[in-house]
PyMOL commands that place a pseudoatom at each C-alpha (Angstrom):
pseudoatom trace, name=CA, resn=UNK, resi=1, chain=A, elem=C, hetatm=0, pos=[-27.718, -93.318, 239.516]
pseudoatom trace, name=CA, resn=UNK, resi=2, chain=A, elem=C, hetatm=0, pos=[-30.427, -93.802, 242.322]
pseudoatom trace, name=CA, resn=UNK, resi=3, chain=A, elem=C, hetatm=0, pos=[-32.646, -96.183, 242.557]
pseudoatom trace, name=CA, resn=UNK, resi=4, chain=A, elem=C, hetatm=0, pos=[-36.514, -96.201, 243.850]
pseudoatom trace, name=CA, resn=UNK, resi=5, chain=A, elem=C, hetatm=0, pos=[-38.757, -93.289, 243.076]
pseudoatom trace, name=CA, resn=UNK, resi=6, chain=A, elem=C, hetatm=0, pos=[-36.465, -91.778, 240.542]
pseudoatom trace, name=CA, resn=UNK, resi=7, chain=A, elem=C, hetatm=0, pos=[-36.572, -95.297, 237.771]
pseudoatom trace, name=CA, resn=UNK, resi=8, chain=A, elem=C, hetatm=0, pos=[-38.758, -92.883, 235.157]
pseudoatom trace, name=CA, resn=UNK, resi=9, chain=A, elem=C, hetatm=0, pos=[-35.876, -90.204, 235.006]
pseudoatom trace, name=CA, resn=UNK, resi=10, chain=A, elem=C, hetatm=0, pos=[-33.285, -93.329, 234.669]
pseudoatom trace, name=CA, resn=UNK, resi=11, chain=A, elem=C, hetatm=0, pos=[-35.118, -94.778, 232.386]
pseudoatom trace, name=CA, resn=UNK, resi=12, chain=A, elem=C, hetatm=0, pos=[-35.102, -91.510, 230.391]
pseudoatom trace, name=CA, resn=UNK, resi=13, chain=A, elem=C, hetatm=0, pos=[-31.481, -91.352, 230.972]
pseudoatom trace, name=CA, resn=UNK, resi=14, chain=A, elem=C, hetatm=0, pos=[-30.510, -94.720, 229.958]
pseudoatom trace, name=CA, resn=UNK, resi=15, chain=A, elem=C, hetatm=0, pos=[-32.595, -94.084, 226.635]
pseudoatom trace, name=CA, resn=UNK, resi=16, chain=A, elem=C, hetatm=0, pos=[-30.891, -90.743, 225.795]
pseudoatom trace, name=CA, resn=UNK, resi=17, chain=A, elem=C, hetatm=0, pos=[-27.554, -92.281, 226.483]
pseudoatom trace, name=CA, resn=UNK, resi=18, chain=A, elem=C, hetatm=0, pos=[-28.251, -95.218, 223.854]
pseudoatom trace, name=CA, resn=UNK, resi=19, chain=A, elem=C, hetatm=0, pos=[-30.191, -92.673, 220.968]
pseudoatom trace, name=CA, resn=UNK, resi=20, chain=A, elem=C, hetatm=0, pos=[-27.339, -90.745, 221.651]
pseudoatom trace, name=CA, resn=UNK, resi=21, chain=A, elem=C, hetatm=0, pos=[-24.793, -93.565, 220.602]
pseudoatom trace, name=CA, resn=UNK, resi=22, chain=A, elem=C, hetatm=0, pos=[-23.116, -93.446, 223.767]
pseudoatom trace, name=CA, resn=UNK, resi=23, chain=A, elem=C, hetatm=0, pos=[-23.580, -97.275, 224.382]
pseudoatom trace, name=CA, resn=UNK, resi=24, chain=A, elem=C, hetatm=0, pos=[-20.671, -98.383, 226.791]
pseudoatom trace, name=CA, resn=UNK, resi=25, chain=A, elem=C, hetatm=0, pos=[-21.912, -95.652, 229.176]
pseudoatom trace, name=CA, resn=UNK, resi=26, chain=A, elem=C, hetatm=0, pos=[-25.521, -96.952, 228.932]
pseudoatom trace, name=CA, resn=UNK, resi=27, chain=A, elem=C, hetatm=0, pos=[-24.541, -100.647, 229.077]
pseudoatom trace, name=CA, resn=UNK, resi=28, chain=A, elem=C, hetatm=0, pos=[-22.545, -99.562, 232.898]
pseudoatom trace, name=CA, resn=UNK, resi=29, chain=A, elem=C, hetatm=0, pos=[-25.419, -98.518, 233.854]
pseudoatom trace, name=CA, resn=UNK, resi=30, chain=A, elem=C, hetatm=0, pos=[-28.064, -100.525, 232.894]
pseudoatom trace, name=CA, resn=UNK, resi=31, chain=A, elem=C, hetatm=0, pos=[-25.632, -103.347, 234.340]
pseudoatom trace, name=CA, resn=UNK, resi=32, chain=A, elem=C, hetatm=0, pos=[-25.980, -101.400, 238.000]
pseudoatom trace, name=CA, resn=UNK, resi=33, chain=A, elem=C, hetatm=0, pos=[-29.270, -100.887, 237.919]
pseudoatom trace, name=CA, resn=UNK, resi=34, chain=A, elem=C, hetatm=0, pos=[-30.058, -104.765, 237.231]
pseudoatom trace, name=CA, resn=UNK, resi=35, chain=A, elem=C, hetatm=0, pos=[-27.795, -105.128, 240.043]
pseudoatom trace, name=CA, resn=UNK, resi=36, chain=A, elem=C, hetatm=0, pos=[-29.819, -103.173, 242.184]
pseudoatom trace, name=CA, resn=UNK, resi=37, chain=A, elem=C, hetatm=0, pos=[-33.287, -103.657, 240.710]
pseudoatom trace, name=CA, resn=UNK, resi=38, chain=A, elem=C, hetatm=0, pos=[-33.437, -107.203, 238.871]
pseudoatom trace, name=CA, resn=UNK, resi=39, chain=A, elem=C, hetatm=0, pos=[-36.926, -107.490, 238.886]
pseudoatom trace, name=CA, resn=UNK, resi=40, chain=A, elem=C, hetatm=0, pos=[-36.869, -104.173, 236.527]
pseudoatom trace, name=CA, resn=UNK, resi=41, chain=A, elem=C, hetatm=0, pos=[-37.440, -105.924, 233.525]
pseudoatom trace, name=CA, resn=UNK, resi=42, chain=A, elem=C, hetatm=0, pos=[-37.135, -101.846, 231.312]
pseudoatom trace, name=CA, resn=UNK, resi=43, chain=A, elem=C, hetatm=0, pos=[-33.410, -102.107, 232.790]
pseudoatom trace, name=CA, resn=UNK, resi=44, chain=A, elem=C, hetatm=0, pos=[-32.913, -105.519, 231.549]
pseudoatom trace, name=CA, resn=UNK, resi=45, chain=A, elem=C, hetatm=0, pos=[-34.483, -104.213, 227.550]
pseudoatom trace, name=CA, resn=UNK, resi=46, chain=A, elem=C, hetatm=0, pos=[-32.397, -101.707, 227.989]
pseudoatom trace, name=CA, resn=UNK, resi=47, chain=A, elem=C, hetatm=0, pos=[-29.468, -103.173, 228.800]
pseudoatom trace, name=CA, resn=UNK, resi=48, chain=A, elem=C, hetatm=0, pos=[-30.241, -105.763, 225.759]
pseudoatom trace, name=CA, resn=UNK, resi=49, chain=A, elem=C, hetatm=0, pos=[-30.456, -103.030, 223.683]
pseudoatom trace, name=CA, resn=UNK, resi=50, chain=A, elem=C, hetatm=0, pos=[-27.026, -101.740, 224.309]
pseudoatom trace, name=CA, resn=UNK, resi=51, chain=A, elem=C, hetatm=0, pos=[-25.381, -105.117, 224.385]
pseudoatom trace, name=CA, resn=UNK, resi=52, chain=A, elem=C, hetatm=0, pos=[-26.798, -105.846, 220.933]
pseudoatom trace, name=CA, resn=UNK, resi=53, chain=A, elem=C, hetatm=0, pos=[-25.668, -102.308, 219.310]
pseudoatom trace, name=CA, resn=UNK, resi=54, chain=A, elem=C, hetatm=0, pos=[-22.110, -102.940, 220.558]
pseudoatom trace, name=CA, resn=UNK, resi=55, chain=A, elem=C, hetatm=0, pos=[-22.662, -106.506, 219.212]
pseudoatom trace, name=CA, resn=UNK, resi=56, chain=A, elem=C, hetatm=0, pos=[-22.290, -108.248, 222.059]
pseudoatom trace, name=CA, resn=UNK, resi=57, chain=A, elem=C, hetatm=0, pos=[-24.068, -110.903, 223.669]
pseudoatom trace, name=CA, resn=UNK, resi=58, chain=A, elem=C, hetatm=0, pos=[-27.010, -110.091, 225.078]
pseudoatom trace, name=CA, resn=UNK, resi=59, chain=A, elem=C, hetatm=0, pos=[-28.829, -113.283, 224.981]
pseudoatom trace, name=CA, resn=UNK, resi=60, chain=A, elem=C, hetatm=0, pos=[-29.427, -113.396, 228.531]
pseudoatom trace, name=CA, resn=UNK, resi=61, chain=A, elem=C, hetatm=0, pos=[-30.633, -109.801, 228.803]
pseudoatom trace, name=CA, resn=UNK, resi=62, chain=A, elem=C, hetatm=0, pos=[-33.146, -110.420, 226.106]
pseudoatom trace, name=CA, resn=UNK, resi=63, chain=A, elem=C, hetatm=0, pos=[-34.673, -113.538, 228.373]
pseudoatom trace, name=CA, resn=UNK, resi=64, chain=A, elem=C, hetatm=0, pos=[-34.989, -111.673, 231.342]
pseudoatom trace, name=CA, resn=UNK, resi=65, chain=A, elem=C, hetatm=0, pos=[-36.545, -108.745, 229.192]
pseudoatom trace, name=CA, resn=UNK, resi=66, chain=A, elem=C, hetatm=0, pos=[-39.344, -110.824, 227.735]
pseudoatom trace, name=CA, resn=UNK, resi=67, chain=A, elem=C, hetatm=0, pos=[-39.614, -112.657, 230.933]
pseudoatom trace, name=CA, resn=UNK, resi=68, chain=A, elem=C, hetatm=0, pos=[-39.918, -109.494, 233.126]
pseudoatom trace, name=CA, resn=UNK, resi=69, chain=A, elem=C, hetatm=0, pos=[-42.002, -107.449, 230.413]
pseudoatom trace, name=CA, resn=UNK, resi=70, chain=A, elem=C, hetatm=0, pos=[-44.491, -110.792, 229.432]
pseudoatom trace, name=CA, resn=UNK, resi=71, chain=A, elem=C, hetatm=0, pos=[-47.022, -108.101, 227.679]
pseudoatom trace, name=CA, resn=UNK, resi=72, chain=A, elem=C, hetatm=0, pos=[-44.057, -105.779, 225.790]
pseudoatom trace, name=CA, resn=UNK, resi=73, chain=A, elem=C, hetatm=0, pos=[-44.081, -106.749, 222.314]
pseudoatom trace, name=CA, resn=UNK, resi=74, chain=A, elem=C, hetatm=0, pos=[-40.574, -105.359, 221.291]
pseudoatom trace, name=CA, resn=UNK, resi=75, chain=A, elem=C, hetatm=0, pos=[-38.976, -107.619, 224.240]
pseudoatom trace, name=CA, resn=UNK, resi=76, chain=A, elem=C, hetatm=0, pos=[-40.584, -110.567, 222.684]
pseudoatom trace, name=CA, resn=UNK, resi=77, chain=A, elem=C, hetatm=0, pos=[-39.473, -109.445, 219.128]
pseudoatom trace, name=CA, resn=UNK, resi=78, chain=A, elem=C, hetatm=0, pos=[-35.816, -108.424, 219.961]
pseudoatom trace, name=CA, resn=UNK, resi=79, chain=A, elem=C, hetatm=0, pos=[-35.388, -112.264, 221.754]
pseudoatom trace, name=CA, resn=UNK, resi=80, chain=A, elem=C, hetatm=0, pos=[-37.081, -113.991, 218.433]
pseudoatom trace, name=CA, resn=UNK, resi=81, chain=A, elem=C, hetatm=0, pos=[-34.924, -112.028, 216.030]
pseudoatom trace, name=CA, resn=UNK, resi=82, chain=A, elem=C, hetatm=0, pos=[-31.549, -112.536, 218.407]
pseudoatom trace, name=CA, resn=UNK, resi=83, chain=A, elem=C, hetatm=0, pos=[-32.524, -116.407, 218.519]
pseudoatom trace, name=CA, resn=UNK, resi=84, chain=A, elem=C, hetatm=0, pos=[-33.480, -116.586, 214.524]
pseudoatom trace, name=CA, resn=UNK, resi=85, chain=A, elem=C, hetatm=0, pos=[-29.888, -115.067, 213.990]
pseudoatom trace, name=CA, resn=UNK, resi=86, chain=A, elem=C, hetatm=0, pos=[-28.700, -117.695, 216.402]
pseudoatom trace, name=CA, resn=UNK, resi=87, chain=A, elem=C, hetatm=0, pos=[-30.369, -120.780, 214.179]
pseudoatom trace, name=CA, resn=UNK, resi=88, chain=A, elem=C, hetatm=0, pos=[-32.188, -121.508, 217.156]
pseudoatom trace, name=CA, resn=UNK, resi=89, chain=A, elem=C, hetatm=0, pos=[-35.682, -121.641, 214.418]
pseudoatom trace, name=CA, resn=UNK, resi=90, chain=A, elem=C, hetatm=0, pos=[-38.191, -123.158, 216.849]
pseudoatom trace, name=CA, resn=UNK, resi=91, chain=A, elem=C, hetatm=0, pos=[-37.289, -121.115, 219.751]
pseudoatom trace, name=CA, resn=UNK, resi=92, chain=A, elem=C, hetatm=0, pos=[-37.752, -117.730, 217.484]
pseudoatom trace, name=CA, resn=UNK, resi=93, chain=A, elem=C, hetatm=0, pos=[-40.796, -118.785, 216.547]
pseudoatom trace, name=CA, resn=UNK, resi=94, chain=A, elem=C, hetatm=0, pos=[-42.099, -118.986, 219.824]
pseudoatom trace, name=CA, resn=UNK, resi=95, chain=A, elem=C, hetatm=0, pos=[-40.897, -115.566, 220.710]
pseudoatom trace, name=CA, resn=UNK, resi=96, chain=A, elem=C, hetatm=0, pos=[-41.903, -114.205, 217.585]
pseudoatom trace, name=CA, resn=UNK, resi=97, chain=A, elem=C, hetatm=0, pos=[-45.099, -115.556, 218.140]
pseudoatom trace, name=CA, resn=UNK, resi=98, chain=A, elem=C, hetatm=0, pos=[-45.646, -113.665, 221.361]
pseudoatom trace, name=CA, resn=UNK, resi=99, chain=A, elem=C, hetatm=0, pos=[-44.610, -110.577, 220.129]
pseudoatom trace, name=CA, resn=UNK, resi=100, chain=A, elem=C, hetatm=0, pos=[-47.513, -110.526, 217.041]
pseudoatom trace, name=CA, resn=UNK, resi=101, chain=A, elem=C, hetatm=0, pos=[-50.174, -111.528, 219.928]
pseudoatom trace, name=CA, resn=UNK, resi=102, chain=A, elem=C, hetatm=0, pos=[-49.365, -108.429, 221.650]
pseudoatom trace, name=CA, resn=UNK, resi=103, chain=A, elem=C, hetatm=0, pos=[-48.751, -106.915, 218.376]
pseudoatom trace, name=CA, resn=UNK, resi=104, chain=A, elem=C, hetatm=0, pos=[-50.492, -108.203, 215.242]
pseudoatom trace, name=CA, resn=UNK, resi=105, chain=A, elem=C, hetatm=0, pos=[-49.675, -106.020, 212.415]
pseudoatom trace, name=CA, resn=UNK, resi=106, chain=A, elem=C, hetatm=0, pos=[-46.079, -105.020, 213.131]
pseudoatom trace, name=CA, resn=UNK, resi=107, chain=A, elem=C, hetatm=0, pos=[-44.540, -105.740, 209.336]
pseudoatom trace, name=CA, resn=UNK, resi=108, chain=A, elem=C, hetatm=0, pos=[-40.948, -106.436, 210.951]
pseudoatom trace, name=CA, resn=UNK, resi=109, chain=A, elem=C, hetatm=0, pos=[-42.129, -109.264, 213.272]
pseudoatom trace, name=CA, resn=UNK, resi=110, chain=A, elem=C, hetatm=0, pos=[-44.558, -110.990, 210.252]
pseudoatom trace, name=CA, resn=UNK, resi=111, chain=A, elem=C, hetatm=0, pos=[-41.551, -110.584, 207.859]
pseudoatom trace, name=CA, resn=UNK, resi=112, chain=A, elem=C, hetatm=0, pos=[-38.798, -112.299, 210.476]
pseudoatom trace, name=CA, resn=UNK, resi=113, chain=A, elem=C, hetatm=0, pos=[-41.226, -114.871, 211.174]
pseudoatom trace, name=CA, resn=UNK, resi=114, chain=A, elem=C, hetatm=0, pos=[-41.988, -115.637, 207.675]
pseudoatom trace, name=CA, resn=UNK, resi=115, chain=A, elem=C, hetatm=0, pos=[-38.357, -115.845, 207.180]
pseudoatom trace, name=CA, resn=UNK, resi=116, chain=A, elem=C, hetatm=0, pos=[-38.475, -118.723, 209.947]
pseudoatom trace, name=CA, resn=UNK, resi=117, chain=A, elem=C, hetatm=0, pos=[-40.941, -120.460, 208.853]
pseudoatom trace, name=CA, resn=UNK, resi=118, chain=A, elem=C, hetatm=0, pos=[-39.295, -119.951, 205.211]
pseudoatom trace, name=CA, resn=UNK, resi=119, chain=A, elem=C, hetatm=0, pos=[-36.202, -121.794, 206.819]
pseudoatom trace, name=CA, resn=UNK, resi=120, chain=A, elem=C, hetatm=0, pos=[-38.077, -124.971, 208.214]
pseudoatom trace, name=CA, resn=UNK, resi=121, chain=A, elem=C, hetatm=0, pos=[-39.123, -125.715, 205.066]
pseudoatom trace, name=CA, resn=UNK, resi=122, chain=A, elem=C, hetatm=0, pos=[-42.933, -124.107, 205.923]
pseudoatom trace, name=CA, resn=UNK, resi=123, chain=A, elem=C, hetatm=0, pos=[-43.722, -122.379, 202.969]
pseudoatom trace, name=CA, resn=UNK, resi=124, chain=A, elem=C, hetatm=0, pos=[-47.475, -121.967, 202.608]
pseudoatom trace, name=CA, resn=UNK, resi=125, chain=A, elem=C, hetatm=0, pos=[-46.998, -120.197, 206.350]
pseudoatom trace, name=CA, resn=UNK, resi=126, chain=A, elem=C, hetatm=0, pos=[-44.210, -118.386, 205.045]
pseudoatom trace, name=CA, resn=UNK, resi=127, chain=A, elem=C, hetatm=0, pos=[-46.605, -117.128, 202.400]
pseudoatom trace, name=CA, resn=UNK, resi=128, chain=A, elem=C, hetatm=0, pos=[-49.052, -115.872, 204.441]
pseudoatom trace, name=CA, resn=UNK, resi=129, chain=A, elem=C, hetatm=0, pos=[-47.194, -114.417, 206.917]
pseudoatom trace, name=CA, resn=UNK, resi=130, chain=A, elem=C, hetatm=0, pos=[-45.572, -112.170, 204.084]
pseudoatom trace, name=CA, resn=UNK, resi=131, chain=A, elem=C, hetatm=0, pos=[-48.387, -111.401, 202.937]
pseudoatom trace, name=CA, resn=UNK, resi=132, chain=A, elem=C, hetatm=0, pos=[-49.705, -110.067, 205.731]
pseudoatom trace, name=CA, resn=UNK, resi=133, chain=A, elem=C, hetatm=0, pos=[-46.350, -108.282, 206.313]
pseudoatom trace, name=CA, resn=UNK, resi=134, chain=A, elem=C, hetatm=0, pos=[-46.710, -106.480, 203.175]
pseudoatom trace, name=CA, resn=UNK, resi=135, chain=A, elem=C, hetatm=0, pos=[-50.857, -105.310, 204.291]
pseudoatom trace, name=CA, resn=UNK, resi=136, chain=A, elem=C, hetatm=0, pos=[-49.006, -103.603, 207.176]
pseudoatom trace, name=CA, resn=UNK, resi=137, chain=A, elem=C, hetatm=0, pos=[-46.446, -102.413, 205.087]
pseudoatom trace, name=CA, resn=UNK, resi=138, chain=A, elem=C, hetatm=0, pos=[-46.422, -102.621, 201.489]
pseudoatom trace, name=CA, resn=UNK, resi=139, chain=A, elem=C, hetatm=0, pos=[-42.779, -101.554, 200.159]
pseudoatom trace, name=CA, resn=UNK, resi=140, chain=A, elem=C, hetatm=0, pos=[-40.734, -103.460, 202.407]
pseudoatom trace, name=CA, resn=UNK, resi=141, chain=A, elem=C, hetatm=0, pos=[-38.419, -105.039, 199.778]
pseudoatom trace, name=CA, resn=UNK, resi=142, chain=A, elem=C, hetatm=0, pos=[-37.083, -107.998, 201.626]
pseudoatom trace, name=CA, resn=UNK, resi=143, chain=A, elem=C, hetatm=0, pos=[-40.469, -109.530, 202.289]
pseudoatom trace, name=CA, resn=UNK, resi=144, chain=A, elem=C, hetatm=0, pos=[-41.538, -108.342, 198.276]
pseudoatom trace, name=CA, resn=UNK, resi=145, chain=A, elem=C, hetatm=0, pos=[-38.460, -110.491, 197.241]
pseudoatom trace, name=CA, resn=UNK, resi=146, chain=A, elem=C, hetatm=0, pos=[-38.879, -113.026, 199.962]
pseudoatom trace, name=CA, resn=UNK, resi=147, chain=A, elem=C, hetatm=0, pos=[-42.483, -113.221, 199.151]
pseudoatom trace, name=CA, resn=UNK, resi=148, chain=A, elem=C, hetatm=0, pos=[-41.261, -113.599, 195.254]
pseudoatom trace, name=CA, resn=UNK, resi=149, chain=A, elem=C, hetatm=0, pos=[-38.962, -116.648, 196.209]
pseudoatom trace, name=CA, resn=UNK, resi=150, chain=A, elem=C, hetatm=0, pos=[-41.647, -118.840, 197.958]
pseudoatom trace, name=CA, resn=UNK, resi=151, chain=A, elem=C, hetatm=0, pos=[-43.974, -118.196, 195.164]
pseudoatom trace, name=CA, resn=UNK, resi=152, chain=A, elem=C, hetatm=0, pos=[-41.388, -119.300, 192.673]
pseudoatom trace, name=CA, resn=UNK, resi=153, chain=A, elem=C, hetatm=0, pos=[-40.752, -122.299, 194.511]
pseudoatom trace, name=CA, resn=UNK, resi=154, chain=A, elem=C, hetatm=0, pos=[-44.202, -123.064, 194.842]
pseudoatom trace, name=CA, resn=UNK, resi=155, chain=A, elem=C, hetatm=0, pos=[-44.762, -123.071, 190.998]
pseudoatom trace, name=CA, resn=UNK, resi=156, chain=A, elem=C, hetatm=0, pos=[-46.034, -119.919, 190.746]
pseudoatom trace, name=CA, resn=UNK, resi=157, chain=A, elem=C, hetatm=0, pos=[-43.332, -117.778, 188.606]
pseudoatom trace, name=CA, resn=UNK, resi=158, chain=A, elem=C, hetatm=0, pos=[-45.597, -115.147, 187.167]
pseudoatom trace, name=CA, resn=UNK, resi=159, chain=A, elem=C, hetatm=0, pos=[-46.345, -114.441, 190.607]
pseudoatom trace, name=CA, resn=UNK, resi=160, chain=A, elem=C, hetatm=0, pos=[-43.024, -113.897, 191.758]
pseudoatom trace, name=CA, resn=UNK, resi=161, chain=A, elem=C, hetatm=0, pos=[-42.275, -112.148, 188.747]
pseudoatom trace, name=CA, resn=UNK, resi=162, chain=A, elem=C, hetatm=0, pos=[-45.033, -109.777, 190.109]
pseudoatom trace, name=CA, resn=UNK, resi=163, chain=A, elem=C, hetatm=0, pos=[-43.634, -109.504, 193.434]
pseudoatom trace, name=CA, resn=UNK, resi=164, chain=A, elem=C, hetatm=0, pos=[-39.692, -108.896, 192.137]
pseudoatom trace, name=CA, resn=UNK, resi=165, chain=A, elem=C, hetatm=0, pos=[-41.255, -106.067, 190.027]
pseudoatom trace, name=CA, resn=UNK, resi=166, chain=A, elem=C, hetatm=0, pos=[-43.005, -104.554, 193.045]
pseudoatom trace, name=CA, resn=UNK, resi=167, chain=A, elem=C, hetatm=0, pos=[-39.893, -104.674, 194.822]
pseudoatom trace, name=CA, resn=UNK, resi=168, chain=A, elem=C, hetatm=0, pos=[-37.876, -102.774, 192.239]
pseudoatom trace, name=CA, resn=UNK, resi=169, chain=A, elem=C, hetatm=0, pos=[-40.679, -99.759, 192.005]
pseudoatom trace, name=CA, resn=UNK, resi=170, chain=A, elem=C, hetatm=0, pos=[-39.147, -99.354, 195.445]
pseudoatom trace, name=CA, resn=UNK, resi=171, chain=A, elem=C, hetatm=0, pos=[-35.945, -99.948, 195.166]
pseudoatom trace, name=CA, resn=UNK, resi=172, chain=A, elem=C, hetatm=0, pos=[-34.955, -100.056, 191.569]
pseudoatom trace, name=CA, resn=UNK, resi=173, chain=A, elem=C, hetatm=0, pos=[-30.951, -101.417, 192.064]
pseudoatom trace, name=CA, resn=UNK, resi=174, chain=A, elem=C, hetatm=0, pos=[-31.402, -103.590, 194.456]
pseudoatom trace, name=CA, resn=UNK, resi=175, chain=A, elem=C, hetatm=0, pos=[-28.952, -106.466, 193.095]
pseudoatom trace, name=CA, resn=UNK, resi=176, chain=A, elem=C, hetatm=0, pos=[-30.409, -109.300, 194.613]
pseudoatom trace, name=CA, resn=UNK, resi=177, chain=A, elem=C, hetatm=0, pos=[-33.906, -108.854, 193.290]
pseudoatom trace, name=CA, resn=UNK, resi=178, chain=A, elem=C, hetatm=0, pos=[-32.271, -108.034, 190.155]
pseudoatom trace, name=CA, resn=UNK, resi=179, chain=A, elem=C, hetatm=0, pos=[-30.785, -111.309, 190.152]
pseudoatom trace, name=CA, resn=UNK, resi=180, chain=A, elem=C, hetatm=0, pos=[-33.694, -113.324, 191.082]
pseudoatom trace, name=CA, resn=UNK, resi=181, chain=A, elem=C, hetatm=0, pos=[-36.634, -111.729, 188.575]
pseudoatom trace, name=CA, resn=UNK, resi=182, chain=A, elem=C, hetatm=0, pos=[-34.041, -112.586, 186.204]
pseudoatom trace, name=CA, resn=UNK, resi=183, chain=A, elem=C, hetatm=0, pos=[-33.929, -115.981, 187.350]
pseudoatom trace, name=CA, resn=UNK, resi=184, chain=A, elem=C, hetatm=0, pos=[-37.852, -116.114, 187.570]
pseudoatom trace, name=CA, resn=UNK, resi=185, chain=A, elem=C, hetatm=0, pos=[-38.228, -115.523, 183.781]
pseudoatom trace, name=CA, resn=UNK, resi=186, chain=A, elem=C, hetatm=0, pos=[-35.714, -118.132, 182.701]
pseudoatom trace, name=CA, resn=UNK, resi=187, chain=A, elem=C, hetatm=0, pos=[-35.768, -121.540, 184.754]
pseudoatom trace, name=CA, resn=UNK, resi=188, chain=A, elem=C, hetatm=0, pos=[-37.539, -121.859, 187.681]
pseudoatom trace, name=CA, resn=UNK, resi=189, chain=A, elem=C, hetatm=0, pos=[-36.765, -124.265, 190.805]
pseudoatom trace, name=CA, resn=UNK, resi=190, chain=A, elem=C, hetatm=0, pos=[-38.373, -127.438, 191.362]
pseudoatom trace, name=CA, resn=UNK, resi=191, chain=A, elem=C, hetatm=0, pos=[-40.235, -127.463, 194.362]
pseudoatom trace, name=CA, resn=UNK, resi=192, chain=A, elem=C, hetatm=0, pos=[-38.516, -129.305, 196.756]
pseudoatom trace, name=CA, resn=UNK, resi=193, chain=A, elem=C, hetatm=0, pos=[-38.217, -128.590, 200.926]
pseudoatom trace, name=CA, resn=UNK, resi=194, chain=A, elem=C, hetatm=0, pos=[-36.030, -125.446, 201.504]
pseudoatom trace, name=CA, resn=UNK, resi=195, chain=A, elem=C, hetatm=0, pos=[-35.285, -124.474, 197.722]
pseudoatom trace, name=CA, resn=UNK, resi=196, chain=A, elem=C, hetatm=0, pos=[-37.007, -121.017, 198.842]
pseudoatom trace, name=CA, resn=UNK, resi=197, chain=A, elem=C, hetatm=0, pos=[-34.260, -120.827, 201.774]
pseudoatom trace, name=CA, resn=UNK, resi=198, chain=A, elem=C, hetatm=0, pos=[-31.670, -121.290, 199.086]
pseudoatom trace, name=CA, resn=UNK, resi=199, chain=A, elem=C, hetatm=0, pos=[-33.028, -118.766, 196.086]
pseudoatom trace, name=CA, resn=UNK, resi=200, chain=A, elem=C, hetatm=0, pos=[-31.558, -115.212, 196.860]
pseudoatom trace, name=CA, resn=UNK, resi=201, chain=A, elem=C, hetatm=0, pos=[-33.378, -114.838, 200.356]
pseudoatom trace, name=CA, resn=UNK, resi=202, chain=A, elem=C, hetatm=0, pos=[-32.930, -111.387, 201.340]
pseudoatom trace, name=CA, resn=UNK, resi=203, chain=A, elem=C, hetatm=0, pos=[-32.422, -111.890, 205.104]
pseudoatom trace, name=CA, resn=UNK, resi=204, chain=A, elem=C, hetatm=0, pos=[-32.610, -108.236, 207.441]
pseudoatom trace, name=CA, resn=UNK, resi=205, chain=A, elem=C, hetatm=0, pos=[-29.115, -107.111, 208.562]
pseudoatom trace, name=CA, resn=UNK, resi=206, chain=A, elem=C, hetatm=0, pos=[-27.784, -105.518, 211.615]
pseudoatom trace, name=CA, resn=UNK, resi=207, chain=A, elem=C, hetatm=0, pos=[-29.701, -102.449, 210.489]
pseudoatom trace, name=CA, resn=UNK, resi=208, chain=A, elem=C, hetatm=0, pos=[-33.237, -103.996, 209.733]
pseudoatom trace, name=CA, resn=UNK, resi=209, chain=A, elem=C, hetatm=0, pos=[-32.947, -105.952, 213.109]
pseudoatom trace, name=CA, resn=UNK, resi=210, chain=A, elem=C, hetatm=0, pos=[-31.974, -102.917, 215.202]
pseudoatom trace, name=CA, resn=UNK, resi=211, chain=A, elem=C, hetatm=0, pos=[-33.334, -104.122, 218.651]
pseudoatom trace, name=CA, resn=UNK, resi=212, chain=A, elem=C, hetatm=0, pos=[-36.595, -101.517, 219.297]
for i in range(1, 212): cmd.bond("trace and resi %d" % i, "trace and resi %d" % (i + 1))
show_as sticks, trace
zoom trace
């Protein structure tokens, strides 16, 4: 590929190749063009992109991303969700943060950070960050269940009951919800700091995190 005047049509390129599935091909090239270009932070979201499809590491793509591209959302959100799968909570939080400034009512970023917050224990942020997930997007069944398991833990089981129900008008076998709004009408948790992160979290896979 050239370089210069032509970066639209690459970029175009580089995106076809990845819809496409053709993600070895797009990660050789992104990988020149960062060469050639490293203060192109597209290349580097692209390239971050790739890496993460093929599952490979792409840690340090996703840093230069949100550090090239400071007021691109989805290069904030794709670095908070790679660090959250990481463990590295505080750190995701930050990014995540970032990304809903530029962003506010994106239901995938307030659901992964409420999921974070869930995790350190935080649960009356948790709470209203799924509920604000759930404004933007009200049948997304992890954050319903999610949602469901902070309220439980927080004493609130007809609540949660409520929320496990909504969940299953969505999706009516999901298992795990099954599981839990049994749970919720027979013996509910003691509150106690990270029960929630313990009672049938629903966390997003590979799918529901597909870098953006």
């Amino acid at each position: 590929m050239k370089t210069g005047h032509n970066e639209p049509q690459q970029i175009a390129a580089l995106a076809a190749l990845v819809q496409q599935g053709h993600l070895a091909e797009a990660e050789a090239q992104a990988q020149a063009l960062v060469r050639t270009q490293p203060a192109a932070g597209i290349f580097w979201k692209i390239l971050s992109v790739a890496l993460l499809r093929q599952e490979k590491d792409a840690l340090a793509a996703l840093r230069q991303a949100a550090q090239l591209l400071p007021q691109d959302a989805e290069a904030h959100a794709n670095l908070g969700a790679e660090l959250h799968a990481r463990g590295e909570l505080e750190a995701a939080l930050v990014s995540l943060r970032r990304s809903l400034t530029l962003k506010p009512h994106d239901p995938e970023v307030l659901s992964e950070a409420a999921d974070v917050q869930r995790q350190l224990g935080r649960l009356r942020e948790a709470l209203t960050l799924y509920q604000w997930a759930l404004q933007a997007d009200p049948r997304r069944v992890e954050a319903l269940n999610n949602l469901g398991n902070v309220l439980l833990v927080l004493s609130q089981p007809a609540e949660a009951v409520r929320c496990y129900r909504r969940a299953l008008e969505v999706k009516p076998d999901d298992a795990q919800v099954l599981c839990n709004l049994g749970g919720a009408r027979g013996q509910p948790p003691r509150h106690q700091p990270g029960a929630a992160a313990r009672h049938g979290a629903q966390q997003p896979g590979a799918a529901a995190r597909r870098p953006r």
